[in-house]
N, C-alpha and C positions, 0 to 999 in steps of 0.2 A: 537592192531589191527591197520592193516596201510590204510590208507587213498587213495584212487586212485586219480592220479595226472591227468592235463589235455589230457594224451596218452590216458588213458582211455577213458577217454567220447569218440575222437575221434574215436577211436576202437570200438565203441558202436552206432556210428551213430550221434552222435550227437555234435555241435562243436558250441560252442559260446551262445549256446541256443538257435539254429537253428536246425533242423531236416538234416543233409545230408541223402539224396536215394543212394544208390548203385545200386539198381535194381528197375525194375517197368512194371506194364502189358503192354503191346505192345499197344493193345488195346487205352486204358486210355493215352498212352505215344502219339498217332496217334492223339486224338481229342485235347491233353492241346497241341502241338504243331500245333492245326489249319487246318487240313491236310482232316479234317471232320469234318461237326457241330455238329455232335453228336457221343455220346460213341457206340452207336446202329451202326450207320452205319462204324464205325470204325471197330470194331467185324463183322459187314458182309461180310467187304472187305476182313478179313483175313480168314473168314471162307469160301469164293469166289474164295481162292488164288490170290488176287488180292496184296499181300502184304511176300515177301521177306525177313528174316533176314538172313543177312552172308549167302548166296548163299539158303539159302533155308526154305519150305515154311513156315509163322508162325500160328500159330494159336492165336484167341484172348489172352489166357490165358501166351504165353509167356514172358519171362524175356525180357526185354532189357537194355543193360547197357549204357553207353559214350564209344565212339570207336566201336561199330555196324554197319553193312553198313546196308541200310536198297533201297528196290527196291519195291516203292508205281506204282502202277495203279491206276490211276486217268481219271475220263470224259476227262477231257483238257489236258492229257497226261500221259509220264511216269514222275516218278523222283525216279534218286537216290538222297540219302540223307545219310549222316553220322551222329549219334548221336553226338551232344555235352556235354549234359546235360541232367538233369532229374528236373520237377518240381512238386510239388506236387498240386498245382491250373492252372489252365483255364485263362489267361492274357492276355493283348492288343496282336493284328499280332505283334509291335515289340519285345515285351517281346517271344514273341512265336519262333520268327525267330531267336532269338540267341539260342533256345536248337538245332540247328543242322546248317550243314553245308552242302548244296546244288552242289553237283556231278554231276549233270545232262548236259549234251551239250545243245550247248545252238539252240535254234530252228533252222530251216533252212529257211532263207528268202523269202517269198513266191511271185512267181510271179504276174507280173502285168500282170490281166485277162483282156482281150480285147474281148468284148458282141460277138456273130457272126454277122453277117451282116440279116437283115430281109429280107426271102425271101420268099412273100407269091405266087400263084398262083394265078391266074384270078381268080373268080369268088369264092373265097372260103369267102367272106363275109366284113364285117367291119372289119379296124385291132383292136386288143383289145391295153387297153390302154398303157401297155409297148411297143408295137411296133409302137402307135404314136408318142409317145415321142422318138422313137429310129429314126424315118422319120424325126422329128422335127428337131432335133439337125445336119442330113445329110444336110436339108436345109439351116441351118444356116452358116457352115462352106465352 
């Protein structure tokens, strides 16, 4: 009887007495890379279509492998993201920011807002307090 050499294990998942993923739920893969605090709202985003794999929609339950593009909806914006990796725990933002690789453009510099000018009418009362301070600083300069 012959013995499986080390190609095996490899072939089996497993290399060095370490677990390699090949694949892993979208889900689960969205909150260990940080992208949500929790597994729960990770799953709603996809179940929301808030969340993209390779052009199209995914749901919780999908595969994702390394080399996936993936296109999150997020509060504070979009991002693409390319998988790098896969890991099987939850680890520091830096641990978490090398399983992918960030596609996204980078924002557009926002302009400098300039307040409008206070313009009250006669007789319409006291200014409230933002518009004191907006008289104040007239007077000073």
């Amino acid at each position: 009887m012959e013995t499986a050499g080390p190609l095996a294990s490899i072939a089996q998942g497993s290399c060095y007495r370490k677990h390699v993923m090949l694949e892993m739920r979208i889900d689960k893969w969205l909150w260990v890379a940080r992208f949500f605090k929790s597994r729960t709202l990770a799953a709603a985003a996809c179940v929301g279509g808030k969340v993209d794999l390779n052009e199209q929609a995914a749901k919780p339950a999908r595969t994702v492998r390394p080399g996936d593009l993936l296109h999150i909806t997020l509060p504070r914006g979009k991002k693409i993201v390319k998988v790098a990796a896969l890991s099987e725990r939850r680890g520091p933002g830096v641990e978490a920011a090398r399983l992918y690789e960030d596609l996204s453009p980078p924002p557009s510099p926002r302009e400098l807002r300039i307040p409008p000018p206070v313009i009250r009418p006669r007789g319409l009362g006291r200014p409230t307090k933002r518009e004191r301070r907006l008289i104040d600083r007239l007077g000073r300069g």
